[in-house]
PDB file with SEQRES, HELIX, SHEET and CRYST1 records, atoms N, CA, C and O in Angstrom:
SEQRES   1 A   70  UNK UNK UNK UNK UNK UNK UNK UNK UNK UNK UNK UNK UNK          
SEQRES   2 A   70  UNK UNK UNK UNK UNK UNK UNK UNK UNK UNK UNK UNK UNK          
SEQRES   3 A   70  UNK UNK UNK UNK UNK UNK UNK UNK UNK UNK UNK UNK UNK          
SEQRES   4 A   70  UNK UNK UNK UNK UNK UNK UNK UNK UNK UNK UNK UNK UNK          
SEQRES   5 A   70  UNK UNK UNK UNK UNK UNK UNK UNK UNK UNK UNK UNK UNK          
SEQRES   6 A   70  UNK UNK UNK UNK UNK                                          
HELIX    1 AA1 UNK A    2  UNK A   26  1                                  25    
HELIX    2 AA2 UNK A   28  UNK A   41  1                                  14    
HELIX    3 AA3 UNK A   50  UNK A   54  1                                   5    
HELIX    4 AA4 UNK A   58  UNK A   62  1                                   5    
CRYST1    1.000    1.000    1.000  90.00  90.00  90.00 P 1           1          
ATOM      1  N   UNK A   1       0.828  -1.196   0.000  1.00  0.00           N  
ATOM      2  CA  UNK A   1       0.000   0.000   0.000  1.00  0.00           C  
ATOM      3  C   UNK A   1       0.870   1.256   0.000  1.00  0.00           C  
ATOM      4  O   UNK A   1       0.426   2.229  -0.609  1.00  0.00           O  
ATOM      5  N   UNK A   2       2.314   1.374   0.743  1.00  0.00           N  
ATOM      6  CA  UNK A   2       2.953   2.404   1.200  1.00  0.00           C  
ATOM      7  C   UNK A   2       3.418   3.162  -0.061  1.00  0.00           C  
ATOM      8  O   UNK A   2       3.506   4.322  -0.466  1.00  0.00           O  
ATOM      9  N   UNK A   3       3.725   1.633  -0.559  1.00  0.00           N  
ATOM     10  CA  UNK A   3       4.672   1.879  -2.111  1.00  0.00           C  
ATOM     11  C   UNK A   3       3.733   2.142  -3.217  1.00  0.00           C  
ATOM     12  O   UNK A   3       4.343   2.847  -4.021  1.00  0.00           O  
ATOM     13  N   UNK A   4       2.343   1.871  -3.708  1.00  0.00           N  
ATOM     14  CA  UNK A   4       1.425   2.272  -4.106  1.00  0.00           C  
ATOM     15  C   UNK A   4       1.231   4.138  -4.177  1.00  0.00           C  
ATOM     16  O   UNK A   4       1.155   4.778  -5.226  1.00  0.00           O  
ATOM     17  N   UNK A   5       1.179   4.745  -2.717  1.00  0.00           N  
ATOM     18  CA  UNK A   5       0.804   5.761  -2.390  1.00  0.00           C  
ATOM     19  C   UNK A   5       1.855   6.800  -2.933  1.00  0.00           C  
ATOM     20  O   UNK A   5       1.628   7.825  -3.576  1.00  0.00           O  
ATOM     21  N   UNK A   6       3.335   6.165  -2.419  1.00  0.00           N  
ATOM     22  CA  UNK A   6       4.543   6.544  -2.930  1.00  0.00           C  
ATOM     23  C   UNK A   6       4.845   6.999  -4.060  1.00  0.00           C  
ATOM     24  O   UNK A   6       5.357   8.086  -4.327  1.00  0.00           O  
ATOM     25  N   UNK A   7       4.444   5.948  -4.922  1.00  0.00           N  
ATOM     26  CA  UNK A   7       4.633   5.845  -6.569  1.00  0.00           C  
ATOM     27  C   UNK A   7       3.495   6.993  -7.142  1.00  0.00           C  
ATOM     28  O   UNK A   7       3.866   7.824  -7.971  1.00  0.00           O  
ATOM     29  N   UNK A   8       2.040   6.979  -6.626  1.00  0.00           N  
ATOM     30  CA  UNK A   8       1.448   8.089  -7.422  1.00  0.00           C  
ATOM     31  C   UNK A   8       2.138   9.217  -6.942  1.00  0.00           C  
ATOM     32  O   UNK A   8       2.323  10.195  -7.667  1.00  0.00           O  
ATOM     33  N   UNK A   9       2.580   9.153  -5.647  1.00  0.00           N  
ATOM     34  CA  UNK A   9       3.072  11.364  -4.935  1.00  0.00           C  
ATOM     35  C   UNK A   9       4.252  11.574  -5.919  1.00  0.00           C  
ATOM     36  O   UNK A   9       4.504  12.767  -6.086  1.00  0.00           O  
ATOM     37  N   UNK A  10       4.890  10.879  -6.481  1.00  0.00           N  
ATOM     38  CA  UNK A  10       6.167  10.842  -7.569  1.00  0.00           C  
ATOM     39  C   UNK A  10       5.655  10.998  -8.902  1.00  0.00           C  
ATOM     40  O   UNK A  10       6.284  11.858  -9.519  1.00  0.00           O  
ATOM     41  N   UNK A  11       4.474  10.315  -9.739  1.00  0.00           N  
ATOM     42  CA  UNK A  11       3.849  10.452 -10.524  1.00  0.00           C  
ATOM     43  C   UNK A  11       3.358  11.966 -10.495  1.00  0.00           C  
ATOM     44  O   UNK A  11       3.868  13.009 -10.906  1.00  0.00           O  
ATOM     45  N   UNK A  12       2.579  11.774 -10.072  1.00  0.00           N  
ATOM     46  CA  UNK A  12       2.193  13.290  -9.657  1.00  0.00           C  
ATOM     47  C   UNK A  12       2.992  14.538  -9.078  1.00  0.00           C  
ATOM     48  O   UNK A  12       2.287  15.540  -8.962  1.00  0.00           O  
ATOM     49  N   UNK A  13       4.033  14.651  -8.775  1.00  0.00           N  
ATOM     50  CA  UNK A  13       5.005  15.594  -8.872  1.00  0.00           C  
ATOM     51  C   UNK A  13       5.624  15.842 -10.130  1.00  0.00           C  
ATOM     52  O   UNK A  13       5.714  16.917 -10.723  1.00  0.00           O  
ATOM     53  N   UNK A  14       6.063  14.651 -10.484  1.00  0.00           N  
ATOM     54  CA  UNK A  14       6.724  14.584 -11.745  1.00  0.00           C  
ATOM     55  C   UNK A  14       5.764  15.382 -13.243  1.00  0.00           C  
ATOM     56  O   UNK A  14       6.240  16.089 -14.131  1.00  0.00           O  
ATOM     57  N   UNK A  15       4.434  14.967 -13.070  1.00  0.00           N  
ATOM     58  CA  UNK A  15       3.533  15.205 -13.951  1.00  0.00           C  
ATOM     59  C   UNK A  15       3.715  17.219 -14.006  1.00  0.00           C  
ATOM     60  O   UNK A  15       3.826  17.978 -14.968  1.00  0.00           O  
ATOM     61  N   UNK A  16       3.673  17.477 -12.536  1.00  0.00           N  
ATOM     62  CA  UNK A  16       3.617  18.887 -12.395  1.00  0.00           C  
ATOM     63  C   UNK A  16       3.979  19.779 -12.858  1.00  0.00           C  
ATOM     64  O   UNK A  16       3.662  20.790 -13.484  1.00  0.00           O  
ATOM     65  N   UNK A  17       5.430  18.770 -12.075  1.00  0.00           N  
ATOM     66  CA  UNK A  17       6.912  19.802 -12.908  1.00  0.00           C  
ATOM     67  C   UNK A  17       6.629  19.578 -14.699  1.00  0.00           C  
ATOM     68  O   UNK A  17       6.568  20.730 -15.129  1.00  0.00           O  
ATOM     69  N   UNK A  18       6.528  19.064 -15.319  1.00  0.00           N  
ATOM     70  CA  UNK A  18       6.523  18.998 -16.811  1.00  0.00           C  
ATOM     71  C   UNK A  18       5.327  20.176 -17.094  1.00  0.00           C  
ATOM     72  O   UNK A  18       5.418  21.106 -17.896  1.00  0.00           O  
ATOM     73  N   UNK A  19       4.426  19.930 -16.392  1.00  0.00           N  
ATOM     74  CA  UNK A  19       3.392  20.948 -16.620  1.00  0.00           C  
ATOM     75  C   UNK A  19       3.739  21.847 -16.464  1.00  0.00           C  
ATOM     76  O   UNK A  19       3.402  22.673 -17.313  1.00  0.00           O  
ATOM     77  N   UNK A  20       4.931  22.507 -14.929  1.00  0.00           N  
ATOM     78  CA  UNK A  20       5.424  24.022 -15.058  1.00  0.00           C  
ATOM     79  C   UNK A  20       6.306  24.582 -16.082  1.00  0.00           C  
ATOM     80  O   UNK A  20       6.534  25.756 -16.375  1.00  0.00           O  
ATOM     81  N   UNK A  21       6.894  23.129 -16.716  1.00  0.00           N  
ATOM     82  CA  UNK A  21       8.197  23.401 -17.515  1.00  0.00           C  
ATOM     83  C   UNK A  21       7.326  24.293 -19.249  1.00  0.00           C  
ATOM     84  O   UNK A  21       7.486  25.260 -19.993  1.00  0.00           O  
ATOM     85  N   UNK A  22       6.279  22.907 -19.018  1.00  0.00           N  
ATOM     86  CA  UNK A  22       5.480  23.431 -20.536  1.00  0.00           C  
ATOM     87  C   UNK A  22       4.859  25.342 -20.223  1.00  0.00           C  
ATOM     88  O   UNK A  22       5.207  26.409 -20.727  1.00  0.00           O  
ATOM     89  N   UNK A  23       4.294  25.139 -19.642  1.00  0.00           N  
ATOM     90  CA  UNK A  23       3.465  27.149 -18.959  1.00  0.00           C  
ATOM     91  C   UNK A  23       4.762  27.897 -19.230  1.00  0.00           C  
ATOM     92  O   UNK A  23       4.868  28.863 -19.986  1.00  0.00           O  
ATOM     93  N   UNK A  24       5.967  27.197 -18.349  1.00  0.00           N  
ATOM     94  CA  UNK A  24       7.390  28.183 -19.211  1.00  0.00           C  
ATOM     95  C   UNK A  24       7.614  28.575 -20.347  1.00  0.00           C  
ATOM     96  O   UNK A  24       7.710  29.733 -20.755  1.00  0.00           O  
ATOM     97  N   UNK A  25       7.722  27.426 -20.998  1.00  0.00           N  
ATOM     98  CA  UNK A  25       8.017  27.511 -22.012  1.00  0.00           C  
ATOM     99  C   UNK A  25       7.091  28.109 -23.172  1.00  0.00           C  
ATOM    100  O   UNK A  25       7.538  28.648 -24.185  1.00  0.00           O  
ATOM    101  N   UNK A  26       5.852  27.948 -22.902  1.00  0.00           N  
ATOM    102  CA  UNK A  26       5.196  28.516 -24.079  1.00  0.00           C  
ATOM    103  C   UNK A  26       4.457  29.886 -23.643  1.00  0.00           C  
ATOM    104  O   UNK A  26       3.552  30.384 -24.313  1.00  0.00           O  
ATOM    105  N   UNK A  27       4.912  30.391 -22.535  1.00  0.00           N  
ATOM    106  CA  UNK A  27       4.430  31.603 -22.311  1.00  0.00           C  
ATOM    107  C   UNK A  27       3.562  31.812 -21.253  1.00  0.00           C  
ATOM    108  O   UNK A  27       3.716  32.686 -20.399  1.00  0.00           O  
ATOM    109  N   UNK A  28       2.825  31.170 -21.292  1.00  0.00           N  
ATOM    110  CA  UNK A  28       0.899  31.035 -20.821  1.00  0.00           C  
ATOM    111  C   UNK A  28       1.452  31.494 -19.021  1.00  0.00           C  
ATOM    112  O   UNK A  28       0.748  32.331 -18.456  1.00  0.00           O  
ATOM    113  N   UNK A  29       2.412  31.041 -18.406  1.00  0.00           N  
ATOM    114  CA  UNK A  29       2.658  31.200 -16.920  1.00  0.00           C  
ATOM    115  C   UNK A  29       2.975  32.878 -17.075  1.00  0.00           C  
ATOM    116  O   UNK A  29       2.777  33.497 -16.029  1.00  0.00           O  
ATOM    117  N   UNK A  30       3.495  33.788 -18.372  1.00  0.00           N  
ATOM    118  CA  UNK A  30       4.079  34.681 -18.116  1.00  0.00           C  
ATOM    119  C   UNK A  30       2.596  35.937 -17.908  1.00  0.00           C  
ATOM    120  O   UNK A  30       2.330  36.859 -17.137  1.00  0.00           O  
ATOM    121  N   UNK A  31       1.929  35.258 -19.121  1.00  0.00           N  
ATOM    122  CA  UNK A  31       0.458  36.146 -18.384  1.00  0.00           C  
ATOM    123  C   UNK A  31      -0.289  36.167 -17.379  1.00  0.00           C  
ATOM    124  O   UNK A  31      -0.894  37.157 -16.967  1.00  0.00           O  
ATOM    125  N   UNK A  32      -0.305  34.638 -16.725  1.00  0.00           N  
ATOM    126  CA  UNK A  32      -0.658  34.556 -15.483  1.00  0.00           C  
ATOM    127  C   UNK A  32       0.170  35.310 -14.241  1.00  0.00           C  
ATOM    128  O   UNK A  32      -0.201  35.225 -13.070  1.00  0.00           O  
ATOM    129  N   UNK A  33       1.077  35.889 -14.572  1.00  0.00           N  
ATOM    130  CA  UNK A  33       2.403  36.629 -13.737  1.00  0.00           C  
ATOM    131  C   UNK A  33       1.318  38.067 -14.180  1.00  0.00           C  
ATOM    132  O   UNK A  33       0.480  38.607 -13.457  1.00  0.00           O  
ATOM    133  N   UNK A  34       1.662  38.378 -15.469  1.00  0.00           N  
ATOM    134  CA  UNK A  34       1.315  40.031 -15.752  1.00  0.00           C  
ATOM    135  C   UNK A  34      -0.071  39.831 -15.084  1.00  0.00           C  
ATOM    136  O   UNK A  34      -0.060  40.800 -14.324  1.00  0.00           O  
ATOM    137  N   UNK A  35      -1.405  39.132 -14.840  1.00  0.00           N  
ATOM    138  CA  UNK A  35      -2.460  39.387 -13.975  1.00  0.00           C  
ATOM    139  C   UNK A  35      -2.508  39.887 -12.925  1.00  0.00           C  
ATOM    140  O   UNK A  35      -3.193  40.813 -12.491  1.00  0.00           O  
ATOM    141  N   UNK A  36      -1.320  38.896 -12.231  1.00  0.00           N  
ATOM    142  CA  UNK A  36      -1.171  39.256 -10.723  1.00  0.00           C  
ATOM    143  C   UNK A  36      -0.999  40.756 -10.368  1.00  0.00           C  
ATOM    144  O   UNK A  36      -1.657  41.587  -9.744  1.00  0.00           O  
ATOM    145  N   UNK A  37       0.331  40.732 -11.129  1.00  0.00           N  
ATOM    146  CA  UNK A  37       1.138  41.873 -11.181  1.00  0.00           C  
ATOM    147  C   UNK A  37      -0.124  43.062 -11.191  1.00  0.00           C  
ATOM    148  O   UNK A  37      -0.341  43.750 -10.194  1.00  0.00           O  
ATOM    149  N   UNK A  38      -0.892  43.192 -12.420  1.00  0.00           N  
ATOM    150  CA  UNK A  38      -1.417  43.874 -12.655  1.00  0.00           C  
ATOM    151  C   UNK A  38      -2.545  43.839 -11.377  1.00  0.00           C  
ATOM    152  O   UNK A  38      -2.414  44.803 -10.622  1.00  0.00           O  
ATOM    153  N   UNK A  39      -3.209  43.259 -11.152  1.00  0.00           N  
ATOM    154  CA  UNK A  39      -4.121  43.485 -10.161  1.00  0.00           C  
ATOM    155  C   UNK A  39      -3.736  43.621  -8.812  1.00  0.00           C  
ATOM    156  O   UNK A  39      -4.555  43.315  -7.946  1.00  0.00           O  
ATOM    157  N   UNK A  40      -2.296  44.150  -8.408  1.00  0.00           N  
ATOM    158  CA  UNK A  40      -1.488  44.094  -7.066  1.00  0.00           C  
ATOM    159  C   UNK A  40      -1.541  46.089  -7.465  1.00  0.00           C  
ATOM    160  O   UNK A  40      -1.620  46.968  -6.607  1.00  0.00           O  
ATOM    161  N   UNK A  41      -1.464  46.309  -9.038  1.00  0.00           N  
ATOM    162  CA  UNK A  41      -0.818  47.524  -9.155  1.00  0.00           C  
ATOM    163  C   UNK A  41      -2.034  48.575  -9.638  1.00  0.00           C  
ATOM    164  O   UNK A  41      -2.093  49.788  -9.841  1.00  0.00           O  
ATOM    165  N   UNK A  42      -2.800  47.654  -9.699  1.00  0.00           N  
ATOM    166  CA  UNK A  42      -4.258  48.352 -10.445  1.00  0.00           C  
ATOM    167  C   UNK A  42      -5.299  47.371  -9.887  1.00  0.00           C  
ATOM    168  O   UNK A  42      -5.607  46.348 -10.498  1.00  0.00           O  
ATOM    169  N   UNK A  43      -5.894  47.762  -8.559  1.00  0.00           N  
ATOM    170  CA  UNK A  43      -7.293  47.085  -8.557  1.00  0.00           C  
ATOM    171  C   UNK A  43      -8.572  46.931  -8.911  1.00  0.00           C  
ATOM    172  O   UNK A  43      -9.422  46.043  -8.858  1.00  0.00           O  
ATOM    173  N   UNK A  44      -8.431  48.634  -9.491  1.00  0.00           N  
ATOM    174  CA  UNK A  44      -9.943  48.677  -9.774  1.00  0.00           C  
ATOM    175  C   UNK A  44      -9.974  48.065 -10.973  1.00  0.00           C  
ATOM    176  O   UNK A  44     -10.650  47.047 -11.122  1.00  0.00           O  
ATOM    177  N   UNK A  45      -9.113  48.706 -12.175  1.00  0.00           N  
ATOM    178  CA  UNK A  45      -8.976  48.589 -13.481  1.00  0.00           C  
ATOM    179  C   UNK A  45      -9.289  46.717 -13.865  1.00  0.00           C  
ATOM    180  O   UNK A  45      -8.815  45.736 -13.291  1.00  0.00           O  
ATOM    181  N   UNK A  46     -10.300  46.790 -15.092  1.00  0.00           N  
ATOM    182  CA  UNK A  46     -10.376  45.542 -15.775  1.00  0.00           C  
ATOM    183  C   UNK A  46      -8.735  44.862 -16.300  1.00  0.00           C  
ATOM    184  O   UNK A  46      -7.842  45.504 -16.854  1.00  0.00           O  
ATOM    185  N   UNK A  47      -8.714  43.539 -15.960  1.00  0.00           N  
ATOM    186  CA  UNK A  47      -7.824  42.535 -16.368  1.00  0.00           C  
ATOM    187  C   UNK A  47      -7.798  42.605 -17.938  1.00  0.00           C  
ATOM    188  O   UNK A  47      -8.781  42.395 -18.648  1.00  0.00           O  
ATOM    189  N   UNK A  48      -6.554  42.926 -18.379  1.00  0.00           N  
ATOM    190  CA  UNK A  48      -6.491  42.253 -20.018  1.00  0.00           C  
ATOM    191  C   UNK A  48      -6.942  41.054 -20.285  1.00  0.00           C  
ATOM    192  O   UNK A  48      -6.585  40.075 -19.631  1.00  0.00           O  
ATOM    193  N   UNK A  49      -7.767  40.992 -21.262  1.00  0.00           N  
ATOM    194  CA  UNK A  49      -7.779  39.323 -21.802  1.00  0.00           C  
ATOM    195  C   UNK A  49      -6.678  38.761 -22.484  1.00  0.00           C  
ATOM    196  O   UNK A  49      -5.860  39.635 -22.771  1.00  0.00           O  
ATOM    197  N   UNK A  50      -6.265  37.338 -22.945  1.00  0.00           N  
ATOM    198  CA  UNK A  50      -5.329  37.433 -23.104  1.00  0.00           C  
ATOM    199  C   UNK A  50      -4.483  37.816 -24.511  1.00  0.00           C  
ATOM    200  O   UNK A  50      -3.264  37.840 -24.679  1.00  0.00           O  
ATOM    201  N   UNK A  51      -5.479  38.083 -25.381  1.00  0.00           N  
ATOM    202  CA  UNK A  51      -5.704  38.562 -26.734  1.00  0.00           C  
ATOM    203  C   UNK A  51      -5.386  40.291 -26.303  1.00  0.00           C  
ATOM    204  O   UNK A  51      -4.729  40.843 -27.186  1.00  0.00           O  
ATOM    205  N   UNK A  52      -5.599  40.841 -25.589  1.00  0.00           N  
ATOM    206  CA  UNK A  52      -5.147  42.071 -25.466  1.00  0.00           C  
ATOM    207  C   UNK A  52      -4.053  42.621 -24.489  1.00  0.00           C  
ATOM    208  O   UNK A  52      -3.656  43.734 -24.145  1.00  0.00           O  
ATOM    209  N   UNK A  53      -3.798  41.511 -24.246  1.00  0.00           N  
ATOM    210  CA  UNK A  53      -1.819  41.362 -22.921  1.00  0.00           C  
ATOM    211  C   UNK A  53      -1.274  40.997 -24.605  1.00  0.00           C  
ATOM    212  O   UNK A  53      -0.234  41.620 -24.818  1.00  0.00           O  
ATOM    213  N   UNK A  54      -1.577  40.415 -25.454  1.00  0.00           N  
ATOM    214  CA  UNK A  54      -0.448  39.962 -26.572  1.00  0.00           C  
ATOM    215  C   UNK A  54      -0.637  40.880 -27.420  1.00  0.00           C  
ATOM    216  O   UNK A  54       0.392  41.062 -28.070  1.00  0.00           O  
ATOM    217  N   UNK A  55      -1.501  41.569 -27.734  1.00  0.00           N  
ATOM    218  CA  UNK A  55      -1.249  42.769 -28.653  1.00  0.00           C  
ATOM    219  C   UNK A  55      -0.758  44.294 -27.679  1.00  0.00           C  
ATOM    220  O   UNK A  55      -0.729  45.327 -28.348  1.00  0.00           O  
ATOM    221  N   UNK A  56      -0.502  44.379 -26.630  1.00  0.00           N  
ATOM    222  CA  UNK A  56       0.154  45.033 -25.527  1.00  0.00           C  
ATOM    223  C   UNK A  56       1.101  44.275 -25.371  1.00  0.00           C  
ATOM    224  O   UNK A  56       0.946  44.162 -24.155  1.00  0.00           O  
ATOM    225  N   UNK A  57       1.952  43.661 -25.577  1.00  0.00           N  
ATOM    226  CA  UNK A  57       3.453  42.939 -25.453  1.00  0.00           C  
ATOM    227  C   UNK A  57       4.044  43.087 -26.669  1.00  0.00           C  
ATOM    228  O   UNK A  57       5.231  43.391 -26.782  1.00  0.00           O  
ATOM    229  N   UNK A  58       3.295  42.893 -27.610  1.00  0.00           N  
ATOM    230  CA  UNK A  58       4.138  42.963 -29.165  1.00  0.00           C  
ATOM    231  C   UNK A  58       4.201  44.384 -29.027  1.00  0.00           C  
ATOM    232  O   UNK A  58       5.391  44.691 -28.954  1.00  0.00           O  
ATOM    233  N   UNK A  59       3.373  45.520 -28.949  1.00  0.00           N  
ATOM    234  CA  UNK A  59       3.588  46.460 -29.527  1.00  0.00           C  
ATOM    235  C   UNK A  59       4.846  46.972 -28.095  1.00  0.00           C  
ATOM    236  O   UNK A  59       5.282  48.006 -28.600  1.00  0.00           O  
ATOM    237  N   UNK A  60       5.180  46.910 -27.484  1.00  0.00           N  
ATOM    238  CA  UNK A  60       5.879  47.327 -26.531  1.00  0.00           C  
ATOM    239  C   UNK A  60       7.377  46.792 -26.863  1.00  0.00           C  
ATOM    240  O   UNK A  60       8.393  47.321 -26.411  1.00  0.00           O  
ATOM    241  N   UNK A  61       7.359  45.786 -27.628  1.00  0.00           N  
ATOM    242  CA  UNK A  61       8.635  44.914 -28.068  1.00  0.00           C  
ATOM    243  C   UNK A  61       8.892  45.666 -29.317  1.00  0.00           C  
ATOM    244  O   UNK A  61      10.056  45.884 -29.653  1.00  0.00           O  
ATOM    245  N   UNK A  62       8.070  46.007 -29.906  1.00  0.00           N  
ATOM    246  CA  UNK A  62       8.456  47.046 -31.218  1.00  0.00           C  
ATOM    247  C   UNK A  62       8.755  48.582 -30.803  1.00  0.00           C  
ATOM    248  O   UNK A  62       9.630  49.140 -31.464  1.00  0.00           O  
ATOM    249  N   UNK A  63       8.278  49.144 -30.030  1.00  0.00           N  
ATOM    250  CA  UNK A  63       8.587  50.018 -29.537  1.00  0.00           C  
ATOM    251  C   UNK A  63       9.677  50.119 -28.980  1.00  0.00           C  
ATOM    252  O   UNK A  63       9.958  51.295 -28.751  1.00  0.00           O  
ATOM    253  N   UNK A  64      10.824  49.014 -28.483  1.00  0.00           N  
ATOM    254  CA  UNK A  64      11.584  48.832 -26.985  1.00  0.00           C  
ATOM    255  C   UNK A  64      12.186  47.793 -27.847  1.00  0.00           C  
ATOM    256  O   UNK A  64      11.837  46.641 -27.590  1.00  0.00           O  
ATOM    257  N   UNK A  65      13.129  47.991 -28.947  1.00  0.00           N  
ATOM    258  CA  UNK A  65      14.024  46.855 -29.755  1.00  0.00           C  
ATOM    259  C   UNK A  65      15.145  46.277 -29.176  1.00  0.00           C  
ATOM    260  O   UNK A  65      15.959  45.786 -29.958  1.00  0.00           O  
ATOM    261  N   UNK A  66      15.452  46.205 -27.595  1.00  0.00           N  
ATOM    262  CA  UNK A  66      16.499  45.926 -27.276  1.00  0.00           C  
ATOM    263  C   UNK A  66      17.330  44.662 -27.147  1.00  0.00           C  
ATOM    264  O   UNK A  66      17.103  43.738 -26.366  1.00  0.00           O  
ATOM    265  N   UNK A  67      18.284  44.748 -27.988  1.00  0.00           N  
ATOM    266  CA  UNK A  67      19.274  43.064 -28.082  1.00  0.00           C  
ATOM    267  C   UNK A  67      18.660  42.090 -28.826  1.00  0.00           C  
ATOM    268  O   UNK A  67      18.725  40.874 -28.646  1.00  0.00           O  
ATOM    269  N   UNK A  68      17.801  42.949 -30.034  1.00  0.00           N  
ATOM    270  CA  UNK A  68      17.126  42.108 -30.827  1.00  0.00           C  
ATOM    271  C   UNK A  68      17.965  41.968 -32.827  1.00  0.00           C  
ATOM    272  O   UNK A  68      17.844  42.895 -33.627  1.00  0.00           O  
ATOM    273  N   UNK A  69      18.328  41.323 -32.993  1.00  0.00           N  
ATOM    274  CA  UNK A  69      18.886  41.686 -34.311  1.00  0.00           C  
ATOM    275  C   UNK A  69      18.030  42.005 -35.222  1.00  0.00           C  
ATOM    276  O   UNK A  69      18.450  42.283 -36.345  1.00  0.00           O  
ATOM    277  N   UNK A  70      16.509  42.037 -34.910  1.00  0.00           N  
ATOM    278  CA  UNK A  70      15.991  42.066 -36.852  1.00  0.00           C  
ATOM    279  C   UNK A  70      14.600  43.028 -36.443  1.00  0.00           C  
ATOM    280  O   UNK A  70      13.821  43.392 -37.324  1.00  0.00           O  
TER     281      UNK A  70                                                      
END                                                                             
């Protein structure tokens, strides 16, 4: 039974971490960051959706070309 219980808390950690690694990697954790952020710094104000955090990130990256070659 011990080793049963064992094996899923390892499964299931393991599963996690891949899940935090993927949200890294493809972005999705970095808007869930700008929410926070944003609602720590602005309470009243409506949350971006996330269609309007990505057209507010691109244009800020075009604006702000830094250490970018192209």
């Amino acid at each position: 039974m011990t080793v049963t219980v064992t094996a899923a808390v390892a499964v299931r950690r393991w599963a996690g971490g891949v899940r935090w690694y993927l949200r890294e990697l493809t972005g999705e954790a970095e808007y869930d960051r700008y929410c926070g952020r944003h609602r720590r710094h602005h309470p009243l104000a409506p949350v971006p959706t996330r269609r309007e955090y990505e057209v507010l990130r691109t244009r800020h990256r075009e604006a702000h070309p830094q250490g970018r070659c192209c």
